[in-house]
SEVOKOL-944080 format. One line per 3 residues: their letters; for each residue x, y, z of N, C-alpha, C. Coordinates in steps of 0.02 Angstrom, whole numbers, padded with zeros to 5 digits. Layout:
N
a = X,Y,Z,X,Y,Z,X,Y,Z | ...
REM end
This chain:
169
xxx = -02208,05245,13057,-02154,05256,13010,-02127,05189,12987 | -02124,05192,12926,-02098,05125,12895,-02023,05102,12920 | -02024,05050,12916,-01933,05023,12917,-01899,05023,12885
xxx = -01809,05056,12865,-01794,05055,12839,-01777,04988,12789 | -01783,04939,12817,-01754,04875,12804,-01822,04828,12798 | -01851,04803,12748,-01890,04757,12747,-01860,04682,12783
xxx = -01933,04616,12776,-01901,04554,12776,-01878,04535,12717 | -01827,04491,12716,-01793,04455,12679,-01841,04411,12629 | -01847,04381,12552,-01902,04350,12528,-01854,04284,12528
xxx = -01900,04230,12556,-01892,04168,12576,-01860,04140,12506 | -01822,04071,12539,-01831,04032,12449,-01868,04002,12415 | -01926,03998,12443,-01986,03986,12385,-02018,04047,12372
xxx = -01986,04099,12369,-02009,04160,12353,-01962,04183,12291 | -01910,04166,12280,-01861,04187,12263,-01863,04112,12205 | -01850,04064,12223,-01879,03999,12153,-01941,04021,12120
xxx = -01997,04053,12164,-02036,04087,12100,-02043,04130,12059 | -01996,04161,12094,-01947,04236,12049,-01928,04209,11998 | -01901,04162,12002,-01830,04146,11951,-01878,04094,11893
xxx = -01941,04063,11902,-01963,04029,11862,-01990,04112,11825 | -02025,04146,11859,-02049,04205,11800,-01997,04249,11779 | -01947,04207,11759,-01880,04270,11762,-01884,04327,11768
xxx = -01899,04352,11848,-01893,04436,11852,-01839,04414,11890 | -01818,04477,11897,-01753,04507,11948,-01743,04448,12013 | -01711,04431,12033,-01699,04408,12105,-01659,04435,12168
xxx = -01627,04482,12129,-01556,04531,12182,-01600,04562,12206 | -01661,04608,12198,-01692,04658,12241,-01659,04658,12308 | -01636,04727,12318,-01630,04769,12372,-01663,04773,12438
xxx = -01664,04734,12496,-01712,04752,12547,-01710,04814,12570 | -01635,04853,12552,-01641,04920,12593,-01675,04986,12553 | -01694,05055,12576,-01744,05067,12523,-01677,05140,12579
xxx = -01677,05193,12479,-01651,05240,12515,-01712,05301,12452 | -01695,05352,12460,-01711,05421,12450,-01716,05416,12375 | -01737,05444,12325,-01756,05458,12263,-01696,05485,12220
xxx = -01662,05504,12289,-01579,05556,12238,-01537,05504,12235 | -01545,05447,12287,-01480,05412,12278,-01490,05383,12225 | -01539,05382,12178,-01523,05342,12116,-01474,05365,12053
xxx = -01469,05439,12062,-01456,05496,12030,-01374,05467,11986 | -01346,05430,12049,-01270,05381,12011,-01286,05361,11948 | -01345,05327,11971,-01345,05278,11904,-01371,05307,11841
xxx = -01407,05381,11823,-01428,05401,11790,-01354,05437,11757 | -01307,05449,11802,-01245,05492,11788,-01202,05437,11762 | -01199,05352,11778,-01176,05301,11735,-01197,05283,11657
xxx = -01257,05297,11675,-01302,05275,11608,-01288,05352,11547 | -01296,05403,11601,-01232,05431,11530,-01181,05451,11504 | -01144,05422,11550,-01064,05403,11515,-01055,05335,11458
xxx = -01109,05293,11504,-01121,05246,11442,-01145,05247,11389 | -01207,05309,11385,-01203,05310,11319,-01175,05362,11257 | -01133,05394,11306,-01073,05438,11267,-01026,05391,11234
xxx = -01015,05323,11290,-00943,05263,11252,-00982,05270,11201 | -01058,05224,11189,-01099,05193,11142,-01098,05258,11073 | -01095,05306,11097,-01112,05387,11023,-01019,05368,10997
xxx = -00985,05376,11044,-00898,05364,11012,-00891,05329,10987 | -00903,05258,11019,-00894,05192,10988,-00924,05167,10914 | -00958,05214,10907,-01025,05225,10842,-01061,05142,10843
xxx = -01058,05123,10900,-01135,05049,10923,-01206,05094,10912 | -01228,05162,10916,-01278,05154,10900,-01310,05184,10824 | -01237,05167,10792,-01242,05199,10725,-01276,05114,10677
xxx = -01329,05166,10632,-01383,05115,10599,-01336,05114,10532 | -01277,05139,10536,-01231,05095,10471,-01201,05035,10493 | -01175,05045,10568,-01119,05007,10591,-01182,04924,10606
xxx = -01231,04929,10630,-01266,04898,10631,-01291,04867,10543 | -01297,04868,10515,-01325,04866,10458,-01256,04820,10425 | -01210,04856,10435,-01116,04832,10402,-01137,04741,10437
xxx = -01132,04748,10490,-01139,04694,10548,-01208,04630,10516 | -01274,04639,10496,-01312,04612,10458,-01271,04567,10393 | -01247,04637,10354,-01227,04600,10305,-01160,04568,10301
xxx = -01130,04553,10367,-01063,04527,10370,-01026,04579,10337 | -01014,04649,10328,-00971,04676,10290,-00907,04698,10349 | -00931,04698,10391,-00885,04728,10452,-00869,04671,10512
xxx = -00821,04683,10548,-00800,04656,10624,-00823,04705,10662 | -00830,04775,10652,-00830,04813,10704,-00871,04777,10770 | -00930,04769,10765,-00992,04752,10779,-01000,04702,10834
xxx = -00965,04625,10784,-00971,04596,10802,-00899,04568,10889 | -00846,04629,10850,-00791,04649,10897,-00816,04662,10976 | -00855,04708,10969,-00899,04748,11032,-00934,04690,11056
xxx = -00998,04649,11019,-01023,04609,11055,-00976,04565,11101 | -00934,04533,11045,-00906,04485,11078,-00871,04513,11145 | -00836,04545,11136,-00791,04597,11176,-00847,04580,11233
xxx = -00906,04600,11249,-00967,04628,11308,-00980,04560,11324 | -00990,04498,11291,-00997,04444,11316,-00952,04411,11346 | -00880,04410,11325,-00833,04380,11380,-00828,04419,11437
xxx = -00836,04495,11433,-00829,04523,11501,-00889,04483,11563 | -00934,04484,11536,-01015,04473,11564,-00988,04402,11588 | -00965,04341,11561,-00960,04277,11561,-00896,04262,11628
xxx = -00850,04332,11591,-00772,04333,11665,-00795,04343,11738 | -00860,04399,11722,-00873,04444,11790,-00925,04390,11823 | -00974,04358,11794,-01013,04294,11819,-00983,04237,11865
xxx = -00929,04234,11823,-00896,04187,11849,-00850,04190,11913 | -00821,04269,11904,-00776,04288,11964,-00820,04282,12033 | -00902,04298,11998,-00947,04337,12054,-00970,04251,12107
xxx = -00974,04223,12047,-00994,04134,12093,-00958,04101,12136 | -00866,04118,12087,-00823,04068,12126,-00805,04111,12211 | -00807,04170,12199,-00798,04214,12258,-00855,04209,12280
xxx = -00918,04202,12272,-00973,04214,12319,-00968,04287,12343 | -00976,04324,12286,-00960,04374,12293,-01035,04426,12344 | -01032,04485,12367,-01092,04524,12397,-01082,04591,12368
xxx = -01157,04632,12368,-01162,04695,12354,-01124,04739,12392 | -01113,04775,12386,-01080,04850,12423,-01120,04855,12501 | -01179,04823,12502,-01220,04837,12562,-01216,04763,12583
xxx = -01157,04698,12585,-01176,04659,12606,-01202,04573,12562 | -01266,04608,12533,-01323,04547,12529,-01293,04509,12473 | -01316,04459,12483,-01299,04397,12459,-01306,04427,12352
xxx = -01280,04418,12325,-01289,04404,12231,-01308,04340,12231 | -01369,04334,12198,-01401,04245,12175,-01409,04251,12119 | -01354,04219,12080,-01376,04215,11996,-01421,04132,11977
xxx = -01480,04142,11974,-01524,04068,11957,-01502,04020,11898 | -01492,03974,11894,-01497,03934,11847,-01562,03941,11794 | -01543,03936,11699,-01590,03941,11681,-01591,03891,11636
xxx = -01670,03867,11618,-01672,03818,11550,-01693,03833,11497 | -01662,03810,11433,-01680,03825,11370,-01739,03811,11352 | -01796,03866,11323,-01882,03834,11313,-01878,03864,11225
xxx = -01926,03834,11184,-01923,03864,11142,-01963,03933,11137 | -01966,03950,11173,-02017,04022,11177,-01927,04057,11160 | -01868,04048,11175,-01825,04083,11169,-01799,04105,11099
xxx = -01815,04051,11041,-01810,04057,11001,-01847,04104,10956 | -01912,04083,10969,-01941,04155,10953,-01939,04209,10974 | -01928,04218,11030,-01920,04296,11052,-01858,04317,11011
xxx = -01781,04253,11015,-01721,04286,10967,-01746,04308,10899 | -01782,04266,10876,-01784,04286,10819,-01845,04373,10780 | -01883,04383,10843,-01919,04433,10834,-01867,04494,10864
xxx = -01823,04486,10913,-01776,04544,10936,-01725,04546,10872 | -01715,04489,10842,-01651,04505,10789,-01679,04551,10729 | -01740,04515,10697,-01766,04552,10644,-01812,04645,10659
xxx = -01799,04658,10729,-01810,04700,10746,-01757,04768,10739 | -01705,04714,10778,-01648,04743,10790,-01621,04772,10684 | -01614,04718,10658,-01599,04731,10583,-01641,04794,10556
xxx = -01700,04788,10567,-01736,04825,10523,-01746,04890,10555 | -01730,04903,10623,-01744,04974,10641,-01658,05004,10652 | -01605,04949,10653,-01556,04971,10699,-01514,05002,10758
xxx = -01598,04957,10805,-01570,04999,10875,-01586,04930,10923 | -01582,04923,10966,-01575,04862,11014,-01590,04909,11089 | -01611,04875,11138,-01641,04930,11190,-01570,04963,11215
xxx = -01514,04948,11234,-01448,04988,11244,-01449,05055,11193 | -01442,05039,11151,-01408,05096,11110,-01481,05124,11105 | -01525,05128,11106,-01598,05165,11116,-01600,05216,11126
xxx = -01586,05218,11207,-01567,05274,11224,-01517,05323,11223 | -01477,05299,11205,-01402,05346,11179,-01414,05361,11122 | -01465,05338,11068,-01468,05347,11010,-01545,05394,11010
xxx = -01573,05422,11079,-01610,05459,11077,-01578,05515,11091 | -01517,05528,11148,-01498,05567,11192,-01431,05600,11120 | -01428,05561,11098,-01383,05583,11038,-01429,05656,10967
xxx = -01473,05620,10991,-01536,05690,10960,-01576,05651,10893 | -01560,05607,10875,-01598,05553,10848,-01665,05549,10843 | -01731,05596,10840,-01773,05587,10860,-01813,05535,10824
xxx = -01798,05518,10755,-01848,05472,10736,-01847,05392,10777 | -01805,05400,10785,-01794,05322,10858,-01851,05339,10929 | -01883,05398,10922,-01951,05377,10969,-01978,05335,10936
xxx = -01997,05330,10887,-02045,05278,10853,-02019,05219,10879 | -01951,05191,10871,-01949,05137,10888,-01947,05111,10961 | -01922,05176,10994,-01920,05152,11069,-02022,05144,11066
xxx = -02058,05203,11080,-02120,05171,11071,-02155,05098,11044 | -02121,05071,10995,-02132,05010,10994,-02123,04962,11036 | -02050,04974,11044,-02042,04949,11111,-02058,04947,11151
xxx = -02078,05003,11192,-02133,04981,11252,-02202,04956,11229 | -02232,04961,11177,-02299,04910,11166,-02265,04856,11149 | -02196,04821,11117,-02201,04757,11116,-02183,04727,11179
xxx = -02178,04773,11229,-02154,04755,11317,-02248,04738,11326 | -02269,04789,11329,-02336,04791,11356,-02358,04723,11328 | -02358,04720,11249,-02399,04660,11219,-02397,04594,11249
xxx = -02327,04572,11264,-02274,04529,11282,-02307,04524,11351 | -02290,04559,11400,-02354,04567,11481,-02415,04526,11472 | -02453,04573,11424,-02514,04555,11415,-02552,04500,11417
xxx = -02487,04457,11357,-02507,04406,11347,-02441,04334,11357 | -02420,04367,11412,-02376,04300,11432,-02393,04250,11450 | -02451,04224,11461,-02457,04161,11500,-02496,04114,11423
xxx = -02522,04155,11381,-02524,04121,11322,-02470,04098,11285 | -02412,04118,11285,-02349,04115,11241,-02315,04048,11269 | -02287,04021,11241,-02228,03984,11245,-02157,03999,11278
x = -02166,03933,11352,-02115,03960,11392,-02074,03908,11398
REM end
């Protein structure tokens, strides 16, 4: 019978995490299939705010393109100082998960591979009016022609996989 509790991944396990920017918080403890069930019951309250807030509306998005609105850009900004407050609270406290383990937010450097990816997520974002957040709220909202775009989305995930070590990092 397995252990509940794996080993810990070393720090040169975890510096090579962070050079392929995946995840680094992973969980050593492993529970049951239901306990994830919270987060599926978070994810849709969130995207009930996102249907109210009308973020995954392809006018309010579109207003936002052509500079005709604040709404938009209200919300972003709004989500980035929270993100920037809560980072910061989480470092100077050395803050831990609910179970303990350490939070390691990595240091990152600017490559130009970033620029292109901004600029293929922006003109994405413009021309379909959905961004992977509102995706799904903008499926669950009954939206169906936004499969198409979530489908893109996962082949430009897949493509992106495919061929990462060719790209510019």
């Amino acid at each position: 019978m397995e252990s509940a509790f794996q080993q810990a991944p070393t720090t040169a396990d975890l510096q090579q995490r962070e050079l392929d920017a995946m995840c680094v918080n992973e969980s050593v403890l492993k529970h049951p299939w239901w306990y994830n069930l919270k987060y599926s019951a978070w994810g849709i309250l969130f995207g009930i705010v996102f249907v109210k807030a009308e973020i995954v509306s392809w006018f309010r998005i579109q207003e936002m393109f052509r500079f005709e609105s604040f709404h938009m850009y209200g919300v972003i900004g709004t989500a980035v100082m929270v993100g920037l407050i809560s980072v910061l609270i989480i470092k100077r406290t050395k803050a831990k998960t609910v179970y303990g383990e350490e939070i390691h937010i990595p240091s990152k450097t600017f490559n130009k591979g970033q620029i292109y990816g901004a600029l293929i997520f922006g003109l994405g974002w413009a021309i379909t009016g959905a961004c992977p957040g509102p995706l799904f709220a903008q499926i669950g909202a009954g939206y169906g022609v936004i499969l198409v775009t979530f489908l893109s989305a996962v082949a430009g995930t897949w493509v992106y996989g495919r061929f990462r070590e060719q790209l510019p990092h």
